[in-house]
PAKOL-63837 format. One record per residue (C-alpha): residue in three letters; x, y, z. Coordinates in nm, 4 decimals. Example, Ala and Ser with C-alpha at 12.3 -4.5 7.8 and 13.67 -1.06 7.14 Angstrom:
SITE   res         xx         yy         zz
SITE   ala     1.2300    -0.4500     0.7800
SITE   ser     1.3670    -0.1060     0.7140
end
This chain:
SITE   res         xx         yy         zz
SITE   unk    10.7063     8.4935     6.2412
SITE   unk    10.4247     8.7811     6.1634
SITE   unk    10.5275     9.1313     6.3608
SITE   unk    10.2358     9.4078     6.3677
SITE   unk    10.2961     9.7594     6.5145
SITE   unk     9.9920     9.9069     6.6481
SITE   unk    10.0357    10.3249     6.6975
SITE   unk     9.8149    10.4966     6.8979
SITE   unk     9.7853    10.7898     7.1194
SITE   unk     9.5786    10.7533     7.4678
SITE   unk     9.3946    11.1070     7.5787
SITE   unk     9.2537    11.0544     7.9776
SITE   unk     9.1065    11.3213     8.1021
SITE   unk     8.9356    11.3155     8.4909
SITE   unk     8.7705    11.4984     8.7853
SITE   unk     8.5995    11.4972     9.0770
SITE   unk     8.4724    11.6345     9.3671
SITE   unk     8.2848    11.6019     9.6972
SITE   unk     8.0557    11.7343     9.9038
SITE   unk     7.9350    11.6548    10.2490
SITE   unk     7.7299    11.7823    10.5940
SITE   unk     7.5937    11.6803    10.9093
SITE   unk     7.3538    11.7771    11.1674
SITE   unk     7.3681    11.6268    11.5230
SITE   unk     7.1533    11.6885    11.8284
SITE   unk     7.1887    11.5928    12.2018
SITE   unk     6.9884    11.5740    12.5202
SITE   unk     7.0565    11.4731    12.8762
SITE   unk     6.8619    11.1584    12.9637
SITE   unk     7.0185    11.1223    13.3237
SITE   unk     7.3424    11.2337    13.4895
SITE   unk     7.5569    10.9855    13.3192
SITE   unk     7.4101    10.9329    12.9707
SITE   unk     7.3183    11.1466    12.7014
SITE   unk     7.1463    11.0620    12.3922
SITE   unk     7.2347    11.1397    12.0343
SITE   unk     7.0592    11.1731    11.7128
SITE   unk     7.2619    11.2540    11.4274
SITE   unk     7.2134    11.2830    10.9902
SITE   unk     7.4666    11.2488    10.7466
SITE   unk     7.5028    11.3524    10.4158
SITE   unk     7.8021    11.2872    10.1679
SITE   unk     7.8139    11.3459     9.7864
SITE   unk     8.0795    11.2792     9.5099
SITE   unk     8.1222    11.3489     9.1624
SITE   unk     8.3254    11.1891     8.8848
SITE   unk     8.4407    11.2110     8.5764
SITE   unk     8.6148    11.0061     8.3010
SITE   unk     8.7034    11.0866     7.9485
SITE   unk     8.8979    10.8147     7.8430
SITE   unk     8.9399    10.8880     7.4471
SITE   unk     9.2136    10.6300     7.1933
SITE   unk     9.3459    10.7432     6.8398
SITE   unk     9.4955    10.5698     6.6007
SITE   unk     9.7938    10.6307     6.3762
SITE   unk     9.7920    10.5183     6.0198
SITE   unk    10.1010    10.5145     5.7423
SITE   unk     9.9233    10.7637     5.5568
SITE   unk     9.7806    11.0240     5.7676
SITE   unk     9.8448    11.1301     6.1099
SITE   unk     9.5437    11.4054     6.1712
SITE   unk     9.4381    11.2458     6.5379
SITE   unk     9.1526    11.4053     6.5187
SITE   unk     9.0457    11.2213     6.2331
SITE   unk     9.1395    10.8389     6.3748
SITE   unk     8.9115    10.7985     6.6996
SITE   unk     8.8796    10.4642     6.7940
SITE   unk     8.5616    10.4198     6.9260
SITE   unk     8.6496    10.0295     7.0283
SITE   unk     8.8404    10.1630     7.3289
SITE   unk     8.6752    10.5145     7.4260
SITE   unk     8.4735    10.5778     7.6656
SITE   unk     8.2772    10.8955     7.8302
SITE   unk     8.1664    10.7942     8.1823
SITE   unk     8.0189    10.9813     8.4925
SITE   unk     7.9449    10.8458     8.8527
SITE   unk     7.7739    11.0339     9.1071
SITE   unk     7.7849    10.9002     9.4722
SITE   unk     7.5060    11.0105     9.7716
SITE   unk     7.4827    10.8556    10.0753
SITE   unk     7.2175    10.9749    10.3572
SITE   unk     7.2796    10.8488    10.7349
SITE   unk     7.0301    10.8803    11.0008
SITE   unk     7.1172    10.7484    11.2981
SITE   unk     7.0461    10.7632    11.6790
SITE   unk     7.3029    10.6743    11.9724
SITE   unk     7.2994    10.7252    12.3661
SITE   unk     7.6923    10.8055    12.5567
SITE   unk     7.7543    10.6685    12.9140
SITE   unk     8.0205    10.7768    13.1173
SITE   unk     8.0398    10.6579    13.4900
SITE   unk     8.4053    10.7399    13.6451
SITE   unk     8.2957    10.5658    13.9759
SITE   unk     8.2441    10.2436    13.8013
SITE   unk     8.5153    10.3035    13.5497
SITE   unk     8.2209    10.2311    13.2363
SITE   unk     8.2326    10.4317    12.9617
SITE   unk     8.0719    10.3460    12.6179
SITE   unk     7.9041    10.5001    12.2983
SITE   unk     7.6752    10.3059    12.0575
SITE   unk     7.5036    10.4287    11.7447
SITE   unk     7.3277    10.2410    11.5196
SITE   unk     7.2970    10.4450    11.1682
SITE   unk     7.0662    10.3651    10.8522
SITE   unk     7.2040    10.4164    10.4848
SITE   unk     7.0787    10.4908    10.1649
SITE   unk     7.3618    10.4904     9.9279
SITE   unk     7.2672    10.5768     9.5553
SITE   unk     7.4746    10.5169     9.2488
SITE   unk     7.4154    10.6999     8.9485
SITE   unk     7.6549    10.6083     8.6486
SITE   unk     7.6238    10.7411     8.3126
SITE   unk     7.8234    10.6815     7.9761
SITE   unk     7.7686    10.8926     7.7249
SITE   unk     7.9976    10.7207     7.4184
SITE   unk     8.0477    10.5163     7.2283
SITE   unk     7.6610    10.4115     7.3579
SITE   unk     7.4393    10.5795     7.5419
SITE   unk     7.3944    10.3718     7.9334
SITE   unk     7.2684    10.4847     8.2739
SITE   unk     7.2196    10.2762     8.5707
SITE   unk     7.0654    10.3881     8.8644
SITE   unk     7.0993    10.1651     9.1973
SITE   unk     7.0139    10.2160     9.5901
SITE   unk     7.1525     9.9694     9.8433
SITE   unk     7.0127    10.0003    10.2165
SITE   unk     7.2797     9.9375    10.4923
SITE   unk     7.2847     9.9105    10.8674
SITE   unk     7.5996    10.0386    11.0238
SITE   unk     7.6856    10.0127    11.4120
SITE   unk     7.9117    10.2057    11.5848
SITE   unk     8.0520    10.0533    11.9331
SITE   unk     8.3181    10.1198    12.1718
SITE   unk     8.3233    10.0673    12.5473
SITE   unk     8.5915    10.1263    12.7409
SITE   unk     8.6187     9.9477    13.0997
SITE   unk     8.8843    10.0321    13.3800
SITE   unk     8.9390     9.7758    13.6081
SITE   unk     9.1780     9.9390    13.8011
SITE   unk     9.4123    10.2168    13.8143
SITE   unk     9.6368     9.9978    13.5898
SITE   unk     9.4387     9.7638    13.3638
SITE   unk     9.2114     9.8738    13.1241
SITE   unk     8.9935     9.7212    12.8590
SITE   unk     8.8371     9.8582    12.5460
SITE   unk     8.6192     9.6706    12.2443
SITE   unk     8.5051     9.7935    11.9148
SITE   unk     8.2654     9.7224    11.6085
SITE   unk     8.2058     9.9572    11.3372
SITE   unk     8.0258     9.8934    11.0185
SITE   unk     8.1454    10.1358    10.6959
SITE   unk     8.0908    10.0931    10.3167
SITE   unk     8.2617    10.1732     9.9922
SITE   unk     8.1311    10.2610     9.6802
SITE   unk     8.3587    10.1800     9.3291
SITE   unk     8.5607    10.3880     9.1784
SITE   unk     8.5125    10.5341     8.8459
SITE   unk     8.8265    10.3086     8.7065
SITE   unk     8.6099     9.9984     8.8524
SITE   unk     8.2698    10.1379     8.6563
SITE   unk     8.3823    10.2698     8.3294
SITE   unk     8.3698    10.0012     8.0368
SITE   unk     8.6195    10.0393     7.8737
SITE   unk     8.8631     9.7533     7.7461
SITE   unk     9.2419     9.8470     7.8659
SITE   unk     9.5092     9.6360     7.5484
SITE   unk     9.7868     9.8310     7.6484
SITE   unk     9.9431     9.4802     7.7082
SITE   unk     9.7734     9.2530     7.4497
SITE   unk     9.8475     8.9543     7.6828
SITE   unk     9.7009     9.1186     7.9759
SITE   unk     9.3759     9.3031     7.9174
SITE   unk     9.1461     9.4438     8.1638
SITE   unk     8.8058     9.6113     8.1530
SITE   unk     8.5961     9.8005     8.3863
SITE   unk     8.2091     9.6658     8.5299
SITE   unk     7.9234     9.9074     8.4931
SITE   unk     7.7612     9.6458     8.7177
SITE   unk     7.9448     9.6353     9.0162
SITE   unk     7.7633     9.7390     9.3444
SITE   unk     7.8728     9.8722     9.7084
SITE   unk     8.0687     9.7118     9.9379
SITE   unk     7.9685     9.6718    10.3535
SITE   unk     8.2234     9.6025    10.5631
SITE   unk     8.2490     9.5534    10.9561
SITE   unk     8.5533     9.5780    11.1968
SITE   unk     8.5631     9.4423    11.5475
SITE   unk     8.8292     9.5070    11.8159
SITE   unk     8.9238     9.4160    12.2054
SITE   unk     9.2508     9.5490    12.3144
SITE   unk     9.3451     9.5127    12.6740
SITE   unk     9.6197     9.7452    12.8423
SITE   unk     9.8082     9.7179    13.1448
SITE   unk    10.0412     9.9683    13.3149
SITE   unk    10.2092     9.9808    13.5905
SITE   unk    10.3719    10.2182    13.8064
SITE   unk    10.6954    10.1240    13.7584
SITE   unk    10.6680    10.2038    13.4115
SITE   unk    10.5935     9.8938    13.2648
SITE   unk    10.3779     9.8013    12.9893
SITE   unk    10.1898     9.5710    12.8196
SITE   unk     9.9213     9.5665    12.5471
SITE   unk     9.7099     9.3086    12.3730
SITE   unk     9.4806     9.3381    12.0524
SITE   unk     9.3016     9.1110    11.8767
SITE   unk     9.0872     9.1889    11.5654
SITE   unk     8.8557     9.0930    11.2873
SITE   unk     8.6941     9.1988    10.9687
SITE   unk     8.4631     9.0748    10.7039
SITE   unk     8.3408     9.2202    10.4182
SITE   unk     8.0165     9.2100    10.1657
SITE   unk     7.9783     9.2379     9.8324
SITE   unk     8.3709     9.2425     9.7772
SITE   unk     8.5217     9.4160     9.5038
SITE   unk     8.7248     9.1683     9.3714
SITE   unk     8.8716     9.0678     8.9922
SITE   unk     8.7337     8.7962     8.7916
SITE   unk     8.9832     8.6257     8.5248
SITE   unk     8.9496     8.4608     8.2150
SITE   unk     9.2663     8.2816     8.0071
SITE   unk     9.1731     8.2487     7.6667
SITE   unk     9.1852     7.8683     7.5329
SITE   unk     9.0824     8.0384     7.1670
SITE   unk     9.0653     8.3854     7.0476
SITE   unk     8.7712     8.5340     7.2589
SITE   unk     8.5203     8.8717     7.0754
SITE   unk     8.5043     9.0971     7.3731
SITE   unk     8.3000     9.3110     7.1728
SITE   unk     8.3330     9.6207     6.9200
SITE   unk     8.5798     9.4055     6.7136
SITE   unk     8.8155     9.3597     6.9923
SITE   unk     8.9956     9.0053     6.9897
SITE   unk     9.1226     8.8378     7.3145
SITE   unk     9.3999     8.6228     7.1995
SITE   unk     9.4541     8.2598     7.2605
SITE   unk     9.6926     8.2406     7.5658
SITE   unk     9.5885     8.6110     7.6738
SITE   unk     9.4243     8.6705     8.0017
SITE   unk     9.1116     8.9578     8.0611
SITE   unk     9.0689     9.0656     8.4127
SITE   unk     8.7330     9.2900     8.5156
SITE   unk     8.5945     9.3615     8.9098
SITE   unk     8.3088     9.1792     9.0126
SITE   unk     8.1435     9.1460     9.3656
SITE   unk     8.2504     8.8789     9.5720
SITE   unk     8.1436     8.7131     9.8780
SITE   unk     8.3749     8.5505    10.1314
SITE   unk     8.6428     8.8399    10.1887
SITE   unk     8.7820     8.8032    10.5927
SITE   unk     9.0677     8.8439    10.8203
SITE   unk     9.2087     8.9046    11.1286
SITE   unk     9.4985     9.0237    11.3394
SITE   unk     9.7067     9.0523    11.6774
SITE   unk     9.9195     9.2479    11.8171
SITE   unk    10.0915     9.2412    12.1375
SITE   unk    10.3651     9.4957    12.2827
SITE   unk    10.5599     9.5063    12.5915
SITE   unk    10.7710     9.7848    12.7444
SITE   unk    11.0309     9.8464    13.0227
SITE   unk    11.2674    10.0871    13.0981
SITE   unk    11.6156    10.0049    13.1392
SITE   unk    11.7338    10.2692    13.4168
SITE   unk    12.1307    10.2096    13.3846
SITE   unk    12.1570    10.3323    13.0445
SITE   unk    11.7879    10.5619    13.0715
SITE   unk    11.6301    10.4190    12.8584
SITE   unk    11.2901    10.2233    12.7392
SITE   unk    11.2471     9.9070    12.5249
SITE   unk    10.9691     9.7950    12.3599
SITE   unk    10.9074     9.4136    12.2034
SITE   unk    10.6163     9.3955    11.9975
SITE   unk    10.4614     9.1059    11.7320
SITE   unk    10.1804     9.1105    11.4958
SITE   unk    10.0034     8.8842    11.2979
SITE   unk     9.7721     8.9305    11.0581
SITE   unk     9.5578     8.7187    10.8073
SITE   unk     9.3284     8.8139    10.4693
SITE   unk     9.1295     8.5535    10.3166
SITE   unk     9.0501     8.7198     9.9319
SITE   unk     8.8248     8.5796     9.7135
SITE   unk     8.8533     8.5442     9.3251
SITE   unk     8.7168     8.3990     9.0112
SITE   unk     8.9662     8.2407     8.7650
SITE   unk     8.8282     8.0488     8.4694
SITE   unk     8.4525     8.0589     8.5792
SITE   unk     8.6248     7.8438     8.9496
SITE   unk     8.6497     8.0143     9.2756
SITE   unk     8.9701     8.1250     9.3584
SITE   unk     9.0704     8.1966     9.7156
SITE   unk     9.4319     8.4008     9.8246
SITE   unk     9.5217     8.3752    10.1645
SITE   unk     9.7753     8.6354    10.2597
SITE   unk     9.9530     8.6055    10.5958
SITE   unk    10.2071     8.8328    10.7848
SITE   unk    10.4202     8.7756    11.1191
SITE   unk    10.6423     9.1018    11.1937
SITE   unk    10.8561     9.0949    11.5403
SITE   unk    10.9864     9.4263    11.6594
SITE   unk    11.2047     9.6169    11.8710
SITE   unk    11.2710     9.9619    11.9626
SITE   unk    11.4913    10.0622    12.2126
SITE   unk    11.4391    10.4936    12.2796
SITE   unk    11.6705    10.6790    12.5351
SITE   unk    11.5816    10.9012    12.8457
SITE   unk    11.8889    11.0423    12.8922
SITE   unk    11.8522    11.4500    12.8676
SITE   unk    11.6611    11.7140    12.6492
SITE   unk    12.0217    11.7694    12.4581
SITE   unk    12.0398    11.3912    12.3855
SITE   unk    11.8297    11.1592    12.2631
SITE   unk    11.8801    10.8415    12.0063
SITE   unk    11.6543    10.5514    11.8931
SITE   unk    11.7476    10.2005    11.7788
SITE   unk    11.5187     9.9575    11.6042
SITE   unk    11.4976     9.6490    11.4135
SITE   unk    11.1738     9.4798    11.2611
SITE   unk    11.0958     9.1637    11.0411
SITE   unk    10.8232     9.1166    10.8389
SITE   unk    10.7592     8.7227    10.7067
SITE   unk    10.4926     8.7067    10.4251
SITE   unk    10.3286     8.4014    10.3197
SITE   unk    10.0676     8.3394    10.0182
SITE   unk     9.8818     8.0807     9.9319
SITE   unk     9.5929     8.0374     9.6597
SITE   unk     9.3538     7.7042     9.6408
SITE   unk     9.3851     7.6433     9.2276
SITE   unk     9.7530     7.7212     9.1806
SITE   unk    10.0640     7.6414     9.3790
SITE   unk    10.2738     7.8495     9.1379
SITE   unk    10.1336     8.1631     9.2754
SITE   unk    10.2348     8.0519     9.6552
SITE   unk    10.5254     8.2736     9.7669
SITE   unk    10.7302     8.3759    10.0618
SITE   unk    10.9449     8.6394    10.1295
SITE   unk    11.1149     8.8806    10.4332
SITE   unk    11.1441     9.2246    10.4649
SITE   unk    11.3986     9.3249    10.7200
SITE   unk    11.4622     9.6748    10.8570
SITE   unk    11.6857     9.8131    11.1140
SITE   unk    11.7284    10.1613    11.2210
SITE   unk    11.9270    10.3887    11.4305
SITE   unk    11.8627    10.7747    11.4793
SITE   unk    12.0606    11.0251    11.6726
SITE   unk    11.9672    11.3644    11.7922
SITE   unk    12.2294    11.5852    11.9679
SITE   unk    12.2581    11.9486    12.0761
SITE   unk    12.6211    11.9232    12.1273
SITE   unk    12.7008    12.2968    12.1663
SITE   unk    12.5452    12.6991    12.2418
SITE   unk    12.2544    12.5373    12.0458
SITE   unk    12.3960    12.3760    11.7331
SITE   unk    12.2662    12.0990    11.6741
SITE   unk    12.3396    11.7401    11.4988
SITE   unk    12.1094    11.4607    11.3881
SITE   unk    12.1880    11.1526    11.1944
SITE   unk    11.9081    10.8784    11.0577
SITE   unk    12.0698    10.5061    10.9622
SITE   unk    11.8302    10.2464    10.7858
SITE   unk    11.9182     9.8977    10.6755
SITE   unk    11.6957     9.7267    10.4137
SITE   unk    11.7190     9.3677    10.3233
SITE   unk    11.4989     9.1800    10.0955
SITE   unk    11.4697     8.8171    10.0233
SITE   unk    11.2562     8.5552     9.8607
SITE   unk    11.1477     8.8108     9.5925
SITE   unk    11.1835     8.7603     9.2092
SITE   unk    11.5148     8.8050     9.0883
SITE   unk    11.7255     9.1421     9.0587
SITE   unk    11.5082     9.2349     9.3823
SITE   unk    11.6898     9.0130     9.6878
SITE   unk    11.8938     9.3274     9.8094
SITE   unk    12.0266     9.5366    10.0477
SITE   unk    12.0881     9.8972    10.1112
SITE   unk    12.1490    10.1436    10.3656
SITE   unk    12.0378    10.4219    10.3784
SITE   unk    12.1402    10.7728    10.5848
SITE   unk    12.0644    11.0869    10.6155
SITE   unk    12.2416    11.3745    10.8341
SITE   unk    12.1827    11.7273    10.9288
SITE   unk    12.3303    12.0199    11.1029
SITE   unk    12.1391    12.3050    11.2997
SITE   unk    12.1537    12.5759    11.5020
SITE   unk    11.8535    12.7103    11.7250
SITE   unk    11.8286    13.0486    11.8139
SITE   unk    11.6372    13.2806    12.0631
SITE   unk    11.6467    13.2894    12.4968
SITE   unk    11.3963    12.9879    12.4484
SITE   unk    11.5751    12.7911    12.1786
SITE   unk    11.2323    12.7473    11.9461
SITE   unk    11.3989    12.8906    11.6238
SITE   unk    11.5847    12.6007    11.4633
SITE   unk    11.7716    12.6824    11.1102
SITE   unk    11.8492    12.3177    10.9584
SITE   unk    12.0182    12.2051    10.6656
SITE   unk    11.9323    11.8487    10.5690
SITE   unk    12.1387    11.5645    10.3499
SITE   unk    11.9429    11.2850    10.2419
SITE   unk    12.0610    11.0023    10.1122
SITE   unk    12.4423    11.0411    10.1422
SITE   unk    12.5226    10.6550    10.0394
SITE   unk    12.3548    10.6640     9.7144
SITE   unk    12.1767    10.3374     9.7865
SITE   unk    11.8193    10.4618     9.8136
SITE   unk    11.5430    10.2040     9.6800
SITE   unk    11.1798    10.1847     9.7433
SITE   unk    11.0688     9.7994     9.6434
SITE   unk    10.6976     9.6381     9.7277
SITE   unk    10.5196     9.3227     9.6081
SITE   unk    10.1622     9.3003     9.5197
SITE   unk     9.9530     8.9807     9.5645
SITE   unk     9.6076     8.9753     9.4001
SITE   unk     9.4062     8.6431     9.2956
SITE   unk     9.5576     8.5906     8.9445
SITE   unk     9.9569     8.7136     9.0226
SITE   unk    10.1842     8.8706     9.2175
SITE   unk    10.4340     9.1375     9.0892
SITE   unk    10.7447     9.3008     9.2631
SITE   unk    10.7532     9.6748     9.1828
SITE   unk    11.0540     9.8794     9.2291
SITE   unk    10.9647    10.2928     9.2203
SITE   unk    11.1851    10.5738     9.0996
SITE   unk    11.3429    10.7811     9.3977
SITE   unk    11.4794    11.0953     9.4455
SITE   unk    11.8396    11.0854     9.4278
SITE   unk    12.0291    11.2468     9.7305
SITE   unk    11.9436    11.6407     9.7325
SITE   unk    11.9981    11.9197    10.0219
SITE   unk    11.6984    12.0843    10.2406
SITE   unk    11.7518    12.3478    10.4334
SITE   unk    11.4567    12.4240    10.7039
SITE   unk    11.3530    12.7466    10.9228
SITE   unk    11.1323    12.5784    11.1913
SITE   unk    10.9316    12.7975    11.4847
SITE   unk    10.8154    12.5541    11.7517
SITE   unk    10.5054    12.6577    11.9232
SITE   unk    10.5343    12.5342    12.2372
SITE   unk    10.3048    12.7450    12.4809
SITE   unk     9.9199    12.7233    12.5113
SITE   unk     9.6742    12.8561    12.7413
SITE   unk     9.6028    12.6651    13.0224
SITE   unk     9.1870    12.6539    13.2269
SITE   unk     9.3731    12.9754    13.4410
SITE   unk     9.4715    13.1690    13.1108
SITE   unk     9.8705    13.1613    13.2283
SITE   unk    10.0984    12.9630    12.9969
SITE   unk    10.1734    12.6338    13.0226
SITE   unk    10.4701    12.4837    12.8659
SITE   unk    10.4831    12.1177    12.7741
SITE   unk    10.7040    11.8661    12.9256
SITE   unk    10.9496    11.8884    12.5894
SITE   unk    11.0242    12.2511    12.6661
SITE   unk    11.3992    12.3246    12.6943
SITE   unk    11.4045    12.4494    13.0158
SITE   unk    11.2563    12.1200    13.1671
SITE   unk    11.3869    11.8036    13.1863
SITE   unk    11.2390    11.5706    12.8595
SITE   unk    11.0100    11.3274    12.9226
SITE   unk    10.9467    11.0060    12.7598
SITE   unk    10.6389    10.8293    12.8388
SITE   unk    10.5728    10.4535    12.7204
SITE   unk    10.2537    10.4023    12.4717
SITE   unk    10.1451    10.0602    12.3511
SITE   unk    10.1745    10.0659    11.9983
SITE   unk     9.8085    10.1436    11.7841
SITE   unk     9.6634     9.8477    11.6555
SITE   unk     9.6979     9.7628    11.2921
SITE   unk     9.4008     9.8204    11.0278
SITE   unk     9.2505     9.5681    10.8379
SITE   unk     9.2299     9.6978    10.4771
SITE   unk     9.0455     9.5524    10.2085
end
């Protein structure tokens, strides 16, 4: 058995900063649409001074033991330019409303690295990005709305700089001076009923696809592999760098009912989601495809009762599924369940009480993280003036000792569970002034429905439709 201890000492050093304006103009064109020309300017800056020393058995003067192999001095700048014209129609009689833009990029990258070698690239990428959203009312209680908007993302400096990361010899990554943009476009149609009753019910489905994806390409070294300036990849080791990809998609669901429930005043709300991410790879020079898929049932059940009482109980699933073309190994399933319960009480002359309950349970994850915890917090207040707005609080969080914050990560080549350090249960006390009074068209103050000398109200709102991120 050979052993070899490599000492060194890893200086990072990084900035950055951004910039941006617009100028919009509008004009009547008739007395239900106007017409919109807008320009758009955004600029950012970064920095990266990534330098490595080494340590030898005879001398430890850092200053003296740059390794050159794995330092790198890199700078990005970012400008985009939007021009872009639009017309607005709003027609209450008909119920019509919509707003479409269509916008022209330019979208420059300038990178720069200064050591070990002297590189710049300079590249411009032309995009056309629309902006939709009608909105149609049927009737006093259905409703429809659709939207597509078109974005794009530039890389970050981590994706640009190339510099080789051996931190872990058998996993060694490496940035892409190369990479370009990415375009992306997100569509929408949600439809929304209400009734008077107070019923409700609401319906999403979406999509999303994306060019020029940032993704990782992955080599696994059958022999030892030069990836340049004397550094060896290791037979057995894997190097991972971004490239862009082609073939990134997904799309999701969503659909919530609510009712109240008068003999105990309260409303419930059901909800279920689904969503779906196709992500495209490269793993030994093959195309690699992750599918990711998510089904998450919900409940909350919110009371009515008074503006002294109020408490909340909820329960959600989430089932995760993954699934990749060239390896069943890196298939995996696994639940995250959470249920909740949260009361709020002004029990008496304004002192008040509020407790926060959370069960977490975990399963199908790697070993040592299948749990569960529970988790509360508790607090006692007292509010003070004729109008009740001054609220002294102090907070206990975490009473049980059981707090835990555990994720998983799925990406072409692996997927990781990742448990993050928490604070351990600590004391808050709060001074909180509500501002609860605004002007109304008249000038006289209003006060909102929450104030404490009117009845609370709860009103029902579908919940917002998840995000597709990529």
């Amino acid at each position: 058995m050979v052993r070899d201890t490599i000492r060194r000492f890893k200086d990072n050093h990084r900035n950055s900063y951004k910039l941006s304006g617009s100028a919009n103009y509008s004009e009547m064109l008739s007395k239900y649409a106007i017409l919109n020309l807008n320009y758009r300017i955004n600029y950012s800056n970064n920095n990266s001074d990534q330098r490595t020393y080494m340590y030898t058995k005879q001398e430890y003067d850092l200053r003296q033991m740059l390794d050159t192999a794995l330092t790198n001095v890199f700078k990005s700048d970012y400008l985009t330019q939007q021009i872009g014209t639009g017309v607005r129609y709003t027609n209450k009689d008909n119920g019509l409303s919509f707003y479409a833009t269509l916008n022209l990029e330019l979208a420059s990258l300038y990178s720069d690295q200064e050591f070990p070698v002297v590189l710049n690239t300079d590249k411009n990428f032309w995009s056309v990005l629309p902006f939709v959203r009608l909105d149609y009312k049927v009737n006093p209680t259905n409703s429809l709305r659709f939207m597509l908007r078109g974005s794009s993302k530039e890389p970050s400096i981590n994706q640009l700089q190339n510099v080789i990361n051996n931190n872990n010899p058998l996993m060694v990554s490496g940035g892409n001076p190369d990479l370009g943009q990415e375009t992306g476009f997100y569509s929408s149609l949600n439809y929304t009923l209400t009734t008077t009753s107070g019923k409700t019910f609401f319906a999403m489905l979406g999509g999303s696809w994306t060019n020029n994806y940032i993704g990782s390409e992955t080599i696994i070294a059958d022999k030892p592999i030069d990836l340049g300036n004397g550094i060896i990849l290791q037979e057995g080791a894997q190097f991972t760098r971004p490239v862009n990809l082609n073939g990134s998609w997904g799309g999701n669901a969503l659909l919530t009912y609510g009712m109240p429930i008068d003999w105990i005043k309260s409303n419930l709300n059901l909800t279920a989601s689904f969503n779906y991410n196709r992500l495209p790879g490269k793993y030994n020079l093959m195309e690699q495809v992750t599918n990711t898929f998510g089904v998450t049932p919900g409940m909350v059940l919110s009371s009515n009762i008074s503006d002294k009482l109020d408490f909340t109980v909820s329960y959600h699933a989430r089932l995760n599924f993954t699934e990749n073309n060239l390896d069943a190994n890196k298939e995996n399933r696994y639940i995250n369940q959470t249920a909740g319960a949260k009361l709020n009480w002004e029990f008496w002359k304004g002192f008040t009480m509020e407790t926060n309950f959370t069960y977490q349970n975990y399963t199908g994850m790697t070993d040592g993280f299948n749990q569960n915890y529970y988790l509360l917090n508790a607090s006692l207040g007292k509010k003070f003036l004729k109008s009740k707005r001054l609220e002294a609080k102090i907070t206990a969080y975490d009473l049980l000792r059981q707090n835990s914050a555990l994720s998983r990560n799925v990406t072409n080549t692996y997927y990781e569970d990742v448990r993050a350090n928490v604070l351990s249960p600590y004391f808050m006390a709060t001074l909180v002034y509500d501002l609860r009074m605004f002007k109304g068209p008249s000038g006289s103050g209003r006060k909102r429905p929450s104030d404490s000398s009117s009845p609370r109200e709860h009103r029902q709102m579908p919940m917002g439709a998840p995000m597709l991120m990529h």
